[in-house]
N, C-alpha and C positions, 0 to 999 in steps of 0.2 A: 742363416736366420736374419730377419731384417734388423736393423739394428735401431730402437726406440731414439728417438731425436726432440728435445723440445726447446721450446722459444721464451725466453723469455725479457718484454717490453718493460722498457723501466722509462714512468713522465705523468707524471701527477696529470698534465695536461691534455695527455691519451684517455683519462676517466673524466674528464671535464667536459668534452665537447669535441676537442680536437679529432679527426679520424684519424684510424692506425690503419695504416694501406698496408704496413710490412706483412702482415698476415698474407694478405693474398698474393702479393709479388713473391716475398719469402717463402713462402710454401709452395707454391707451382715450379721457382727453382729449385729449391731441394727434392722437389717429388721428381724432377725432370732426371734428378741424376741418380735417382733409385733413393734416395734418403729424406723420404716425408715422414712431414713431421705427427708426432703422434697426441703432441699435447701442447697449447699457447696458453699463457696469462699474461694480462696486463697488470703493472705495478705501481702504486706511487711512490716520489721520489721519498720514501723512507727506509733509512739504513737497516735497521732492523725488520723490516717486512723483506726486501732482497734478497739479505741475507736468509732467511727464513727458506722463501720460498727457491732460494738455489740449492739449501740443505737437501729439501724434498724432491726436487728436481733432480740431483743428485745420483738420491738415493734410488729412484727408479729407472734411470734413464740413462744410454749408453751416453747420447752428446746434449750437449745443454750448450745452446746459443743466445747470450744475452746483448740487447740491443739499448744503447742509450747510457748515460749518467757516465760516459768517460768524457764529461767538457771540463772545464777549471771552474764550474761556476760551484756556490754553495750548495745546491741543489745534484748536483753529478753526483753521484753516491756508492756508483755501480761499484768501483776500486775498493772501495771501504769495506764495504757487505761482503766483497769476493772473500777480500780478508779473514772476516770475522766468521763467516762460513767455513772457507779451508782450516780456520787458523795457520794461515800462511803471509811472512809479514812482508810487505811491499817497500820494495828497494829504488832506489833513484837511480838512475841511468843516465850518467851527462851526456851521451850521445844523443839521444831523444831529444834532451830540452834544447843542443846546439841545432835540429833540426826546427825545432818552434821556433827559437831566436831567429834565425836564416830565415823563414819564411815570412814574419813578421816585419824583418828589416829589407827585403823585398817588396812588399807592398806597402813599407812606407809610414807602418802602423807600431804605434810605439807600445811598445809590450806589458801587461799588466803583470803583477808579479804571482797571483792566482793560475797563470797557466804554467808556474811549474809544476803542478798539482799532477799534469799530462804525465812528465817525465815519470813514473813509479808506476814502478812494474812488478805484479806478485813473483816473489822466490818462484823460480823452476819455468816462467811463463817464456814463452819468446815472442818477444814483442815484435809486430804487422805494422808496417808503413803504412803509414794515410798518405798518399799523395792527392788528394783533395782537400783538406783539414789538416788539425795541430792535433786531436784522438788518436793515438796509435791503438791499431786492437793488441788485445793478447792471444794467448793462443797456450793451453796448459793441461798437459795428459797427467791422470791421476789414474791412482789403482783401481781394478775392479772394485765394483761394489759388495761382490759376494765371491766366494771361493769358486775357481775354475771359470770365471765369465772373463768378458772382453774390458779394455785398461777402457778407462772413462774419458772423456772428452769437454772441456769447458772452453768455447769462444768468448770472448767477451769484444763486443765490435761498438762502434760509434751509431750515433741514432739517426744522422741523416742517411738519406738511402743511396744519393749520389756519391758517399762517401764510405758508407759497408758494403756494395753491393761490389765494387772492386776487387775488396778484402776476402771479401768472402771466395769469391770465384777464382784467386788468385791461388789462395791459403788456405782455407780453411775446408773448401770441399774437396781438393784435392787430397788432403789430410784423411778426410772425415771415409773419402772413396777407399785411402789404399788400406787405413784400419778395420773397412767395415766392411769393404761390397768387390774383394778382390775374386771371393768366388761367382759373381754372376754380372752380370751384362744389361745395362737399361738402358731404354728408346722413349722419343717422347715423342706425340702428335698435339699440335695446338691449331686449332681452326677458328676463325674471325667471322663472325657470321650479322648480315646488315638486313636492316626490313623483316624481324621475324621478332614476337617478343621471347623471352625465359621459357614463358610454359608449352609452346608452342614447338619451341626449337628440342624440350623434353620429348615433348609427346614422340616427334620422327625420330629422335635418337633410343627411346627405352629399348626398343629392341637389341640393340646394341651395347647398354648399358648393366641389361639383365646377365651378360655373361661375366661381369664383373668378378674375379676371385685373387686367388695369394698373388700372382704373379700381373693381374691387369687391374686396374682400379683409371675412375672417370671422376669428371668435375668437370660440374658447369657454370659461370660463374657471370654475371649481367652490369653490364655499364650503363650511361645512359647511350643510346640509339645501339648498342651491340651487345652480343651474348661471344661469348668465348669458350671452346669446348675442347678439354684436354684429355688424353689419355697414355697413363702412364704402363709401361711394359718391363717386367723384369724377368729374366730368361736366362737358363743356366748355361746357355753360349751365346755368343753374338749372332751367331747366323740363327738360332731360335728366335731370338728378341728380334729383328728384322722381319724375320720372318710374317711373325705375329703382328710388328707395325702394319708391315703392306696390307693384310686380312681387316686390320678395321679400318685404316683408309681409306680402304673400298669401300667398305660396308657405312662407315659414318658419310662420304662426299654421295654414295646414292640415295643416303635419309637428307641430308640438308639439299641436296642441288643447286640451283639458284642463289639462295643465301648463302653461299661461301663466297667472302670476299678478298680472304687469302689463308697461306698459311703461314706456319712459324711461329719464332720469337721478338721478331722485330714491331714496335707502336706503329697503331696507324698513319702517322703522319711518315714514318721513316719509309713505311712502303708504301705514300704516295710519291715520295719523292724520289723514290728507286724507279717505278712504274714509268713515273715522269721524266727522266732520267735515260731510260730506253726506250721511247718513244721520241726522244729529243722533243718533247711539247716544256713550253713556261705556263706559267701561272700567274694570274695578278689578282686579288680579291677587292668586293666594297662588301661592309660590313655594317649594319646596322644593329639590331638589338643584341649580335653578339659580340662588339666593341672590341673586337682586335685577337678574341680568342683566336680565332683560326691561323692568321697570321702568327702567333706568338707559338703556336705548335709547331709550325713549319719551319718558323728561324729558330727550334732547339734542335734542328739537324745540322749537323757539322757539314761545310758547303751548299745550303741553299740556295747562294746567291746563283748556282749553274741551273736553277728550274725555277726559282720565286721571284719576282720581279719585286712586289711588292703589295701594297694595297690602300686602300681610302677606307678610312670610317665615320661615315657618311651619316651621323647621328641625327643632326637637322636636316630639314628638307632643302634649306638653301642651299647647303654644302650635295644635295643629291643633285640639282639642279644644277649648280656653278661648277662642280669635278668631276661628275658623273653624266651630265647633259643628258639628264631625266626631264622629261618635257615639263612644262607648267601645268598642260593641260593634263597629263596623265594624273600629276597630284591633285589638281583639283575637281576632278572625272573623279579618280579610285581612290584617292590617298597612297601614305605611302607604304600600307601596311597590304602590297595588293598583287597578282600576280604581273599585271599590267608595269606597276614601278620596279617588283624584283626583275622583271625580263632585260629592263633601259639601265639598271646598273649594271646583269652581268654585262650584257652588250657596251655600256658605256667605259667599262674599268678594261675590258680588252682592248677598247679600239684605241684607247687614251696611252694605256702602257703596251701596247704592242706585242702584248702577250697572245699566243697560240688557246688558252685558256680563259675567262674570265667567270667568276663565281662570285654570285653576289647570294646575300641573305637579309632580309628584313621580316619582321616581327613583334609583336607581342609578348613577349616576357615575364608582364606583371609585378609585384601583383594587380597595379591597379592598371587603366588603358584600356582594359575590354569595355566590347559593347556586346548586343546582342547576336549583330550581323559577324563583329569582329573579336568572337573571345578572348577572353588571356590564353594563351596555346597555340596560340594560330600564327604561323611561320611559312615564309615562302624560300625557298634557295632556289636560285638561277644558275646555269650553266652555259655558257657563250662558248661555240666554237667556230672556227673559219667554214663558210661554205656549208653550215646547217642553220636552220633554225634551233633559238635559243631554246630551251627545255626549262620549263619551272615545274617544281613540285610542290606541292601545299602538305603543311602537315599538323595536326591536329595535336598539341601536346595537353599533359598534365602534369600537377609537381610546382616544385618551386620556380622561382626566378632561377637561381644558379642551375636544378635540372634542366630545364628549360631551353635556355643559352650553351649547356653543354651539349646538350642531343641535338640540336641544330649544328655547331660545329663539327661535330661527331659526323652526320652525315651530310653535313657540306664536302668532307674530305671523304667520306666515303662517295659519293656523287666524281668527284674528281677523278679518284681510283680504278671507280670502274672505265670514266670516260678514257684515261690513259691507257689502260688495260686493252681496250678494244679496239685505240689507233696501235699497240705493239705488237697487237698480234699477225 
């Protein structure tokens, strides 16, 4: 039987405005390994609501994974609540807090006395190394809920995601796999798909969708410029489960076609830089209305520097004219919001940094800046490579400034991708 798994978000600042991304990240790994989840809330940082709603959680529910309130501030609560829910009383552990000390006196940073609060640990738990952070998770098997069922499960992790998602994948699903999912076998397919919107990329996948039941289930889920389309497979041996992967593989890459821009688990920038990587092609970017976004995706891949050169962000026109050697006359012909000036910066940012590549982006943003002729929406990305002509594409957005700026970077790197893709093959 599958075994009921829920989540639960603890930050007053997650019901305020803040987004909680852990949902969708969170949940596509858990679903990946046979263990989706069946139930989220978000919390605020009150001790008594936590508590509460870990009681209920609990009581329904094989694993309960709580994310947030293990920092040392007034506000971290999550330790308290676990307490007062178990009634289970929380012990200090000097080994812990010599790991906080140590990391603290390493970077130099003189230690507040609040973060011994980390060290304590509920009776029975066994505390999960952060090596990212001073949070250690816990980790604490209790009794079934009802007679004859399965021992119950409570994670308790830290709230950054660079920091649980180690934990998790380390500890706790391995945990979570060999108490709950030793009888059956799961597979995952995840597909990237660019230039198609949400309802669109439904419509060629329902058929596909429709065979949906206990052992396959799908999820589709939209960024800006991408849609992402998962499906999860559970199967009473491994060669079933493979089996059943290869069958919509097939069936999902001949509904999408074209629009698949890869597969997997890795961010799109980690697979331009792979692409980029086997293709021995560099990159250099100029950036204009999306100020460094694209650049700043690229260098959170660990070695970069073997495919990214670098890049200009080229906000004023002088700085497109003086780094970029965008003609005068082109700005004062087109301006610089135009295909004519996107062509002269990718072409200018390659020839400057001697990159195989060059990808420039200028645009409209807004909110304000539009005209009639020139909307707020209206983005151009260039693509420079040796021995072609430069390629621009125009593209028509809506949405905020931040959407805006993100779906332009979005498929500036997906423009990349493909171009890489097609010199590796």
């Amino acid at each position: 039987m599958k075994p009921r798994v829920e989540l639960l978000c603890a930050g007053s600042e997650l019901l305020q405005g803040q987004l909680n991304t852990h949902l969708a990240k969170l949940g596509a790994l858990l679903a990946s390994q046979g263990l989706a989840l069946s139930r989220e809330a978000t919390l605020p940082d009150d001790r008594s609501a936590i508590a509460g709603a870990l009681r209920s959680a609990l009581s329904r529910s094989d694993a309960v994974i709580v994310c947030g309130g293990l920092g040392p501030t007034f506000d971290d609560l999550t330790r308290e609540a676990a307490s007062d829910a178990l009634g289970a009383e929380l012990r200090y552990v000097p080994r812990i807090f010599s790991r906080i000390k140590a990391r603290f006196k390493r970077l130099r940073i003189r230690l507040p006395a609040e973060n011994k609060r980390q060290a304590y640990v509920l009776a029975g738990a066994r505390a999960l190394d952060n090596e990212r952070g001073t949070a250690p998770g816990q980790l604490l098997s209790l009794p079934p809920a009802r007679p004859g069922g399965p021992r119950r499960t409570l994670a308790l992790l830290p709230g950054p995601y660079r920091e649980l998602r180690p934990i998790l994948e380390r500890d706790v699903i391995p945990f979570l796999r060999k108490r709950y999912g030793r009888s059956s076998f799961t597979d995952h397919l995840a597909l990237h798909l660019g230039g198609i919107p949400e309802s669109a990329a439904d419509e060629k996948l329902k058929g596909l969708v429709a065979k949906a039941g206990p052992g396959l289930s799908f999820t589709i889920l939209s960024y800006p410029g991408q849609v992402d389309f998962h499906a999860y497979i559970r199967g009473d041996s491994r060669r079933s489960a493979e089996a059943c992967l290869r069958e919509v593989r097939h069936e999902a890459l001949a509904a999408v076609g074209r629009f698949l821009l890869w597969e997997g688990d890795s961010p799109l920038e980690a697979e331009v830089g792979a692409a980029l990587t086997r293709a021995k092609l560099t990159l250099a970017v100029a950036e204009s209305c999306t100020g460094g976004m694209i650049a700043a995706k690229l260098t959170d891949i660990p070695g970069a520097s073997s495919f990214f050169l670098g890049g200009v962000i080229s906000y004023a026109d002088g700085l497109k004219k003086d780094l970029l050697g965008v003609s005068p006359r082109t700005l004062a012909r087109h301006g610089a919001v135009s295909k004519e000036c996107c062509k002269e910066m990718a072409e200018g940012v390659r020839a400057r940094t001697g990159a195989e590549i060059g990808l420039s982006v200028t645009g409209i943003a807004g909110p304000t800046g539009g005209t009639a002729s020139k909307p707020v929406g209206l983005v151009y990305i260039g693509v420079a490579r040796p021995g072609r002509k430069a390629e621009v594409h125009e593209l028509r957005l809506s949405g905020s400034r931040e959407f805006i700026r993100a779906r332009a970077a979005t498929r500036g790197l997906q423009l990349v991708l493909r171009a890489a893709l097609r010199r590796g093959k």
